[in-house]
PDB file as gemmi writes it, atoms N, CA and C in Angstrom:
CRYST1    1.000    1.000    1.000  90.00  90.00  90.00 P 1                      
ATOM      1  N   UNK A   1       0.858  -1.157   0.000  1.00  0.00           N  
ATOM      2  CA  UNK A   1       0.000   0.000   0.000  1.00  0.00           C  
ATOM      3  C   UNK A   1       0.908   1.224   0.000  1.00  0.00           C  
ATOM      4  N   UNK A   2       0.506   1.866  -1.244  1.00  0.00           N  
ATOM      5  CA  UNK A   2       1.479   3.107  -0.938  1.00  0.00           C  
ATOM      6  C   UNK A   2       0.617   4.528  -0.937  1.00  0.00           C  
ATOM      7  N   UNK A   3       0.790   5.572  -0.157  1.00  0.00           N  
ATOM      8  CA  UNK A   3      -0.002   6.668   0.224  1.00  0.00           C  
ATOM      9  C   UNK A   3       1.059   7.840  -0.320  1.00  0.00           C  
ATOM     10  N   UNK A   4       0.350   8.951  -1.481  1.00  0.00           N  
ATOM     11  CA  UNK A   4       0.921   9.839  -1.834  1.00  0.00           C  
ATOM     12  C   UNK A   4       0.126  11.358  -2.052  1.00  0.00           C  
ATOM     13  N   UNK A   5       0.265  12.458  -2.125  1.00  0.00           N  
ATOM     14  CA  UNK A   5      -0.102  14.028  -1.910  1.00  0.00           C  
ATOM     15  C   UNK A   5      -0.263  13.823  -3.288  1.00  0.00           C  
ATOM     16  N   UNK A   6      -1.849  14.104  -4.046  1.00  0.00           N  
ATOM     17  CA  UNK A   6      -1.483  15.160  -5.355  1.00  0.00           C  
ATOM     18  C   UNK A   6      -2.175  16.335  -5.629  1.00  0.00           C  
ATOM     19  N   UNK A   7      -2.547  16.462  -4.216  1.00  0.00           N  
ATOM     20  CA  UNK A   7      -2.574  18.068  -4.037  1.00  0.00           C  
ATOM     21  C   UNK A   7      -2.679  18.542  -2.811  1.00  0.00           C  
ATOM     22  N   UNK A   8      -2.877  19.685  -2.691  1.00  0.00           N  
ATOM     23  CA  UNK A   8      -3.299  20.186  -1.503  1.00  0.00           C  
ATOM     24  C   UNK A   8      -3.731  19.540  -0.599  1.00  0.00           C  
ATOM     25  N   UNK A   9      -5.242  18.669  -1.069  1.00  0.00           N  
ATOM     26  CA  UNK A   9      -5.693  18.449   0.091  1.00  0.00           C  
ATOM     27  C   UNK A   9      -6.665  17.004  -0.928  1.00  0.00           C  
ATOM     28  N   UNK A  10      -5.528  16.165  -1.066  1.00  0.00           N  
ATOM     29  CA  UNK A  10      -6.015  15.314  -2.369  1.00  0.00           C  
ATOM     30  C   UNK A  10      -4.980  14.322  -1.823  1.00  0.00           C  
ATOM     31  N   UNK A  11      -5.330  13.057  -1.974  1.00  0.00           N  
ATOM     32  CA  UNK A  11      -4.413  11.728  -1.267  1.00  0.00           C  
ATOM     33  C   UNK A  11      -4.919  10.907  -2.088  1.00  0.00           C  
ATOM     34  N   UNK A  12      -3.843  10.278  -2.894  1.00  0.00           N  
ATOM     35  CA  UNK A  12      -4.109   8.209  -3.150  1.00  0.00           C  
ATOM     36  C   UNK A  12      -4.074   7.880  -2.684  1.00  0.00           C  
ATOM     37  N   UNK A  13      -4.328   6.582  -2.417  1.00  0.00           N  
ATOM     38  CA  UNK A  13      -3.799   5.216  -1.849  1.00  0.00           C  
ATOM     39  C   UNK A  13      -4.011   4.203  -2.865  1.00  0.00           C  
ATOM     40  N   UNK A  14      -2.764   3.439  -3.159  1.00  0.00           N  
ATOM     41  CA  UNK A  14      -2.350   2.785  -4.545  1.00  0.00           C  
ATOM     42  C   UNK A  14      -2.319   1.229  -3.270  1.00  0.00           C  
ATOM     43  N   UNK A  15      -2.904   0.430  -3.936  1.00  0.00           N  
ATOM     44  CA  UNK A  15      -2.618  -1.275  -3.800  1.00  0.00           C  
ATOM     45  C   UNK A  15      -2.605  -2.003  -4.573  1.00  0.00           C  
ATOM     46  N   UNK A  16      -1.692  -2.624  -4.679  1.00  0.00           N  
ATOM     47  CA  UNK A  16      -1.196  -3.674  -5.773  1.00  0.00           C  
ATOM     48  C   UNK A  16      -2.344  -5.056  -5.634  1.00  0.00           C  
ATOM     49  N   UNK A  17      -2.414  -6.071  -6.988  1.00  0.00           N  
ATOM     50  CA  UNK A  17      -3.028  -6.837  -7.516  1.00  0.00           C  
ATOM     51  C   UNK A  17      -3.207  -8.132  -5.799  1.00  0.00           C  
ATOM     52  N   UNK A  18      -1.918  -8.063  -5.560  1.00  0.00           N  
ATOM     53  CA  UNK A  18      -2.006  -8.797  -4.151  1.00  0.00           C  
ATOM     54  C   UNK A  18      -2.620  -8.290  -2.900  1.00  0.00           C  
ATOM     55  N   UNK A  19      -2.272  -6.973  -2.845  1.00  0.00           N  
ATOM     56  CA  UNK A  19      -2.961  -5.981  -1.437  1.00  0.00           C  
ATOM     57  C   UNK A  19      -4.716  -6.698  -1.405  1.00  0.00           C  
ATOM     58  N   UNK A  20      -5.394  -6.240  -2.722  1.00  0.00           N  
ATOM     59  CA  UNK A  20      -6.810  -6.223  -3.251  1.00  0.00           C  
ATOM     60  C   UNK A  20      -7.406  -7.680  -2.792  1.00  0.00           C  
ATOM     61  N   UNK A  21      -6.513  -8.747  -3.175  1.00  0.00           N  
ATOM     62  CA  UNK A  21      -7.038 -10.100  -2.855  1.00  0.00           C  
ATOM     63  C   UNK A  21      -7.143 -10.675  -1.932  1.00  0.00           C  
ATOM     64  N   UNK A  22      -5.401  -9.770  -0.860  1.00  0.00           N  
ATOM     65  CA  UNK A  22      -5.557  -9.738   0.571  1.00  0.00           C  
ATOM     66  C   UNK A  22      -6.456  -9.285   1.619  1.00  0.00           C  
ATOM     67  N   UNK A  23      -6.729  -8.145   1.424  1.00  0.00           N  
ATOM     68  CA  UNK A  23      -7.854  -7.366   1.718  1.00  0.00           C  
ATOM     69  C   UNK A  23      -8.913  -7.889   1.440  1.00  0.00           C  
ATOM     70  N   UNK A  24      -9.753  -8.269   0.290  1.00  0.00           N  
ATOM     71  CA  UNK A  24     -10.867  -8.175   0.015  1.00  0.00           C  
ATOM     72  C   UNK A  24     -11.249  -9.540  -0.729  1.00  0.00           C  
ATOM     73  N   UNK A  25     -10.337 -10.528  -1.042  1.00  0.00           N  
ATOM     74  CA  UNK A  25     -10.528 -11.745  -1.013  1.00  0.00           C  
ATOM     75  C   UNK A  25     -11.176 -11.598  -2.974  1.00  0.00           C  
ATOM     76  N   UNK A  26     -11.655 -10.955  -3.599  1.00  0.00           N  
ATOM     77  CA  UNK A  26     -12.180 -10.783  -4.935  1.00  0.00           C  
ATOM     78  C   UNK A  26     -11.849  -9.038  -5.615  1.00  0.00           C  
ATOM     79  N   UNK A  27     -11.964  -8.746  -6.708  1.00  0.00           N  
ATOM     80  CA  UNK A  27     -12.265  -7.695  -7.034  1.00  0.00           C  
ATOM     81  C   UNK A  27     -13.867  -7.454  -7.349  1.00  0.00           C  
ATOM     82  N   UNK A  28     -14.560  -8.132  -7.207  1.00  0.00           N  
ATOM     83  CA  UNK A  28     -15.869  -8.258  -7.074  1.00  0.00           C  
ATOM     84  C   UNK A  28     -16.584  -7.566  -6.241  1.00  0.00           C  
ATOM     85  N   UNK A  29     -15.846  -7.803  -4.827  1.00  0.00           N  
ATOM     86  CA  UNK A  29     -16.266  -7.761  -3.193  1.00  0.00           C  
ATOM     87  C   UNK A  29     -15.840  -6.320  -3.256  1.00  0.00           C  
ATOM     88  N   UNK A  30     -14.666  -6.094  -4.306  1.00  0.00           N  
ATOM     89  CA  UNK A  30     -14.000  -4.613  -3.558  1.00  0.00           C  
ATOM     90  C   UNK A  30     -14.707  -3.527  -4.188  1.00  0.00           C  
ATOM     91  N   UNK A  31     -15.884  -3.872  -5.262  1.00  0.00           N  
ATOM     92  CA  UNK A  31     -16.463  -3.279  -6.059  1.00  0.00           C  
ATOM     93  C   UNK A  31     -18.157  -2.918  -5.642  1.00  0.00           C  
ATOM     94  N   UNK A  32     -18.343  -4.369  -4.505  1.00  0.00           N  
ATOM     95  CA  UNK A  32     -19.679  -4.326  -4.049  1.00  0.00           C  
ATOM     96  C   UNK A  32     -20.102  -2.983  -3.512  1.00  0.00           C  
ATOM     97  N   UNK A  33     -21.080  -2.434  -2.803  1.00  0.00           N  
ATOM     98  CA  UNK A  33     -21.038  -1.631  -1.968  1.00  0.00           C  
ATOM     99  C   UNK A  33     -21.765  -2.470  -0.450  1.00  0.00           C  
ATOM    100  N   UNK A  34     -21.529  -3.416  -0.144  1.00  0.00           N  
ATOM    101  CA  UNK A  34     -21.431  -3.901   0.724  1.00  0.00           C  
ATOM    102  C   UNK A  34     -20.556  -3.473   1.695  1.00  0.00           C  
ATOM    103  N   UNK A  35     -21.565  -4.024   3.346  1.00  0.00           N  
ATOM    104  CA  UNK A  35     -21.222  -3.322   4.351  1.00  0.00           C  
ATOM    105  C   UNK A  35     -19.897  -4.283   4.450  1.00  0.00           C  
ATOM    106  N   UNK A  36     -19.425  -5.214   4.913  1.00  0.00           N  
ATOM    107  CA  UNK A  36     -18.020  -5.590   4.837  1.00  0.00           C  
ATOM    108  C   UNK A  36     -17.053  -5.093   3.917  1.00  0.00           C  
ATOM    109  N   UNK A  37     -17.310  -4.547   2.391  1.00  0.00           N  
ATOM    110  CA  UNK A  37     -16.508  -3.746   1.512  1.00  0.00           C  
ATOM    111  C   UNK A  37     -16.246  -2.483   2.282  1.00  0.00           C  
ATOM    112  N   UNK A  38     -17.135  -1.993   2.946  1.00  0.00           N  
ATOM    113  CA  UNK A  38     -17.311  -0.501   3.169  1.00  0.00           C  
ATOM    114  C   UNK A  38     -16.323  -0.364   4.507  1.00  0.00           C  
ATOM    115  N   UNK A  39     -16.488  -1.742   5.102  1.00  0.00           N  
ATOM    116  CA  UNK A  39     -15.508  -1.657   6.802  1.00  0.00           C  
ATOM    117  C   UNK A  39     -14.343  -1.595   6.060  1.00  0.00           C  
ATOM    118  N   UNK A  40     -14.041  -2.661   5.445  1.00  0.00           N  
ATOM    119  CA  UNK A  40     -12.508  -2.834   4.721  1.00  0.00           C  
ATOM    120  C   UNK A  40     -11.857  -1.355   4.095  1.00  0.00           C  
ATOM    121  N   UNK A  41     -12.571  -0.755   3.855  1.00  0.00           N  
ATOM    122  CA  UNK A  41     -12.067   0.250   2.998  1.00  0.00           C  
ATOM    123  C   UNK A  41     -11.814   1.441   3.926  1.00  0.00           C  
ATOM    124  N   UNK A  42     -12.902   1.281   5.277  1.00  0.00           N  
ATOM    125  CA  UNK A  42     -12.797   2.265   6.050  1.00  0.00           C  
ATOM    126  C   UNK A  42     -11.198   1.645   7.145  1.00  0.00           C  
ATOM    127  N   UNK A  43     -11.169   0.628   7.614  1.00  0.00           N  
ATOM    128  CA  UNK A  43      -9.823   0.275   7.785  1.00  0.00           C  
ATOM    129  C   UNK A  43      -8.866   0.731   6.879  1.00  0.00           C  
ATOM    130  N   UNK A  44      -8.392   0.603   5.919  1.00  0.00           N  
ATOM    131  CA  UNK A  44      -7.639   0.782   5.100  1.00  0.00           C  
ATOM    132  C   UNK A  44      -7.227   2.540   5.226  1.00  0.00           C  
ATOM    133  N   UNK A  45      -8.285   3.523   4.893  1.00  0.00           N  
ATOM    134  CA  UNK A  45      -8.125   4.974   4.912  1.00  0.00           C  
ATOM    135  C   UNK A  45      -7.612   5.230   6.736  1.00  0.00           C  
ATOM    136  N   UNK A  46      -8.784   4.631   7.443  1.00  0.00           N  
ATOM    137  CA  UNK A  46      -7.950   4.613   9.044  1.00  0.00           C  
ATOM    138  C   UNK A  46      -6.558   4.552   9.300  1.00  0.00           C  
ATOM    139  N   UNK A  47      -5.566   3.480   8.715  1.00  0.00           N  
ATOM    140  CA  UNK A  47      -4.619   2.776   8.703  1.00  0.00           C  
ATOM    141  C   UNK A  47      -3.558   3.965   8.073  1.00  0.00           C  
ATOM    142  N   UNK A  48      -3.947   4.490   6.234  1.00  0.00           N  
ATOM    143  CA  UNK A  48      -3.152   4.980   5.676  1.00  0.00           C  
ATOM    144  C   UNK A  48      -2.916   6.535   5.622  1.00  0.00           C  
ATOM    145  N   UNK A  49      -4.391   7.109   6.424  1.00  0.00           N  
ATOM    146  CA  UNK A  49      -4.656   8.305   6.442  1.00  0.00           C  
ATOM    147  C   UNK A  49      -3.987   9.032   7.955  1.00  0.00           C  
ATOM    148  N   UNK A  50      -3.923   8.217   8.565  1.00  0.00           N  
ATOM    149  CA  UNK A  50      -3.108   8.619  10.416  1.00  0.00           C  
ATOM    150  C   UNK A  50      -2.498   9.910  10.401  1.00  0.00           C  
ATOM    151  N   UNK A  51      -1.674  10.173   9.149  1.00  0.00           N  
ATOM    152  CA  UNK A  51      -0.659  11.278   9.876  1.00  0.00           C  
ATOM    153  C   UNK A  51      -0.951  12.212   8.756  1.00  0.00           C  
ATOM    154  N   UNK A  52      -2.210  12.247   7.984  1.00  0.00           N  
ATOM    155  CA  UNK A  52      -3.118  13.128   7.593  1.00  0.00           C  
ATOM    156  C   UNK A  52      -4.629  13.762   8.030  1.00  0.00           C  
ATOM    157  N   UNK A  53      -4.567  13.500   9.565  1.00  0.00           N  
ATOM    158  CA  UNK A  53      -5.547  13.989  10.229  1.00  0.00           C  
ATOM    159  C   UNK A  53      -6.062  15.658  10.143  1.00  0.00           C  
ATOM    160  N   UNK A  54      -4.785  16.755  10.385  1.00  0.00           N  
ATOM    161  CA  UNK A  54      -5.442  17.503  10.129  1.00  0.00           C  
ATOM    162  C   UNK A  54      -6.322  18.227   8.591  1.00  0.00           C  
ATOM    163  N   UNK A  55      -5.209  17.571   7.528  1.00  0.00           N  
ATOM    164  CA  UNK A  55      -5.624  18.071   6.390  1.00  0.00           C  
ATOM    165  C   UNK A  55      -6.614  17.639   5.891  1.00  0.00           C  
ATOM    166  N   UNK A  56      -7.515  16.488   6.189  1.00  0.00           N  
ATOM    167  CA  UNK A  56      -8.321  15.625   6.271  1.00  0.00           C  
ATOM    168  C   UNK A  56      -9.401  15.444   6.941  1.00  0.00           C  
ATOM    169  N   UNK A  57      -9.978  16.884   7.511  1.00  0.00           N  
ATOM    170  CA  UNK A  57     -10.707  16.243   8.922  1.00  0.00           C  
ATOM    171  C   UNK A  57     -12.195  16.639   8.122  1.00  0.00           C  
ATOM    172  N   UNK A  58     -13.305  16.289   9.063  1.00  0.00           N  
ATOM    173  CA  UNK A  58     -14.614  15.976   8.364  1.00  0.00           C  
ATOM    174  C   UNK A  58     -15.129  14.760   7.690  1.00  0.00           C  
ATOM    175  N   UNK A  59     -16.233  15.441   6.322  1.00  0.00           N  
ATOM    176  CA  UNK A  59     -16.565  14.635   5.357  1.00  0.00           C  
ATOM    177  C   UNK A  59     -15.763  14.002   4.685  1.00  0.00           C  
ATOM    178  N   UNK A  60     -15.934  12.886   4.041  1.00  0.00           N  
ATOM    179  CA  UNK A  60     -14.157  12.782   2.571  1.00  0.00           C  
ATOM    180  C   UNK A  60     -15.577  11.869   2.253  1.00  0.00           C  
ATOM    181  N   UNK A  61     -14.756  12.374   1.056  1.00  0.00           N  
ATOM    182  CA  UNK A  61     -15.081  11.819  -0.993  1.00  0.00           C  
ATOM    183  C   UNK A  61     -14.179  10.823  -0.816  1.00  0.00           C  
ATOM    184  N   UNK A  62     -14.259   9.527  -1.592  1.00  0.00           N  
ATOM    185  CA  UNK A  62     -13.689   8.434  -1.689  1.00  0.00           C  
ATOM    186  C   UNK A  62     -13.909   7.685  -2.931  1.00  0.00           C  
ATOM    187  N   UNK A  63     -13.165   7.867  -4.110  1.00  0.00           N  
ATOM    188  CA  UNK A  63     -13.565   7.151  -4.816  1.00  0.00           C  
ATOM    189  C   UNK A  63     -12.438   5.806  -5.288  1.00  0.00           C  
ATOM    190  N   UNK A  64     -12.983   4.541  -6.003  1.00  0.00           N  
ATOM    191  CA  UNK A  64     -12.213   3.795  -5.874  1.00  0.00           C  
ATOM    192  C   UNK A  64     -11.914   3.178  -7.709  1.00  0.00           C  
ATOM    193  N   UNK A  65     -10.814   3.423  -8.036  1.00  0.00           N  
ATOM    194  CA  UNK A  65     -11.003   2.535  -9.563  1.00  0.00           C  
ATOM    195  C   UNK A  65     -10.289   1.694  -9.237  1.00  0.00           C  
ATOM    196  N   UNK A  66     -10.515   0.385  -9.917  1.00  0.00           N  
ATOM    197  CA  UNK A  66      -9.700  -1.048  -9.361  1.00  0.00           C  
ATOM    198  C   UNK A  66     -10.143  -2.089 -11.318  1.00  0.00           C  
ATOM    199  N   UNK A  67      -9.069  -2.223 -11.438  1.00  0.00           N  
ATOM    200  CA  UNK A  67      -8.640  -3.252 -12.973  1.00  0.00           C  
ATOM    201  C   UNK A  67      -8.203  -4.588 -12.212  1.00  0.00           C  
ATOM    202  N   UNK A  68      -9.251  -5.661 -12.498  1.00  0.00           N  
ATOM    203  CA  UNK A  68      -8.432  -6.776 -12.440  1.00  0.00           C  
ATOM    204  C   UNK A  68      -7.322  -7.057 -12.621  1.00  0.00           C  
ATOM    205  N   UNK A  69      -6.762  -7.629 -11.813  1.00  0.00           N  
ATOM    206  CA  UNK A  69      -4.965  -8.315 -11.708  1.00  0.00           C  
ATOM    207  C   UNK A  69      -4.318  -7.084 -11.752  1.00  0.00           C  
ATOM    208  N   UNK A  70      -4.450  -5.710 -11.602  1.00  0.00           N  
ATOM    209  CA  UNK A  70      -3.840  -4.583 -11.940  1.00  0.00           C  
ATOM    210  C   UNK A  70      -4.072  -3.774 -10.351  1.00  0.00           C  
ATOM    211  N   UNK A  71      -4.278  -3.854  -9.502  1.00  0.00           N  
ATOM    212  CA  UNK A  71      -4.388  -3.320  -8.353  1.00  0.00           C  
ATOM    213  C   UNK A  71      -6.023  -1.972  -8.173  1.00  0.00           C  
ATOM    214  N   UNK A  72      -5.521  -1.176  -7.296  1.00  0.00           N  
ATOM    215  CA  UNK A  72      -6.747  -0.347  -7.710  1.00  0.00           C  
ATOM    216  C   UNK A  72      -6.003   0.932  -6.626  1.00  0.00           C  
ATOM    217  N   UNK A  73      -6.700   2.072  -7.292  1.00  0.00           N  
ATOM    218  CA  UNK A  73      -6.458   3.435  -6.945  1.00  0.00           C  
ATOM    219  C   UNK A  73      -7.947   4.040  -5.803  1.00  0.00           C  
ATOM    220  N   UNK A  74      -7.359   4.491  -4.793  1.00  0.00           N  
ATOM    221  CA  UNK A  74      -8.611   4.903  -3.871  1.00  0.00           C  
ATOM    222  C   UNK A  74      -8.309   6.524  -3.640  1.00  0.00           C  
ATOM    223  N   UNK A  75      -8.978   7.416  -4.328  1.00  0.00           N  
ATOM    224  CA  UNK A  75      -8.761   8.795  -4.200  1.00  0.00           C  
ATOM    225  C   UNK A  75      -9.641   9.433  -3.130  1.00  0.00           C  
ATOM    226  N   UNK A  76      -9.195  10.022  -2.439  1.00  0.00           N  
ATOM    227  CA  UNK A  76      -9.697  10.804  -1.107  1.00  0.00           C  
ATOM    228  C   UNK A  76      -9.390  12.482  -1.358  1.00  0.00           C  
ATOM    229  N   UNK A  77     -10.689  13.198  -0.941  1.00  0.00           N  
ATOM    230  CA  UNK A  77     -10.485  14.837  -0.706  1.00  0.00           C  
ATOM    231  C   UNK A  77     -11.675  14.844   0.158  1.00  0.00           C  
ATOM    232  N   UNK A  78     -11.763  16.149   0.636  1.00  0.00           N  
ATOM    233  CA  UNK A  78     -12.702  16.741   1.091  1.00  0.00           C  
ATOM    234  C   UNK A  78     -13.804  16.892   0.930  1.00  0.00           C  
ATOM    235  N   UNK A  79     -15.075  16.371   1.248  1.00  0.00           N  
ATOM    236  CA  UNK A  79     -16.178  16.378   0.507  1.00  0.00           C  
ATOM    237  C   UNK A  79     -16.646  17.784   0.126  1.00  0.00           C  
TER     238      UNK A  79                                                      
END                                                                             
């Protein structure tokens, strides 16, 4: 899992083809909007977002694109 700035107040979080299967056991599941998708994902931003608390605080936008066998991109801002 790698966590990077591309802007101001704008964060990825990049996981590779293995992270996705680890996590979420399908790309199916990671696509559902199911409440176990939704914990997982909220772990995940918990986990990668820590030492972006203040720039981050409130609502957040979350969106997720994910390509089979290709990992998936989870973009976070400010709602």
């Amino acid at each position: 899992m790698t966590v990077y700035k591309v802007g101001r107040k704008k964060l990825k979080i990049t996981l590779t083809d293995s992270e996705v299967i680890s996590f979420f056991g399908t790309y199916r599941r990671l696509t559902s909007v199911s409440g176990e998708a939704r914990l997982t994902v909220g772990l995940i931003l918990k986990q990668s977002l820590s030492e972006y608390d203040t720039e981050l605080d409130g609502n957040l936008l979350v969106e997720i694109r994910a390509k089979e066998n290709a990992g998936c991109v989870i973009t976070v801002s400010p709602a």
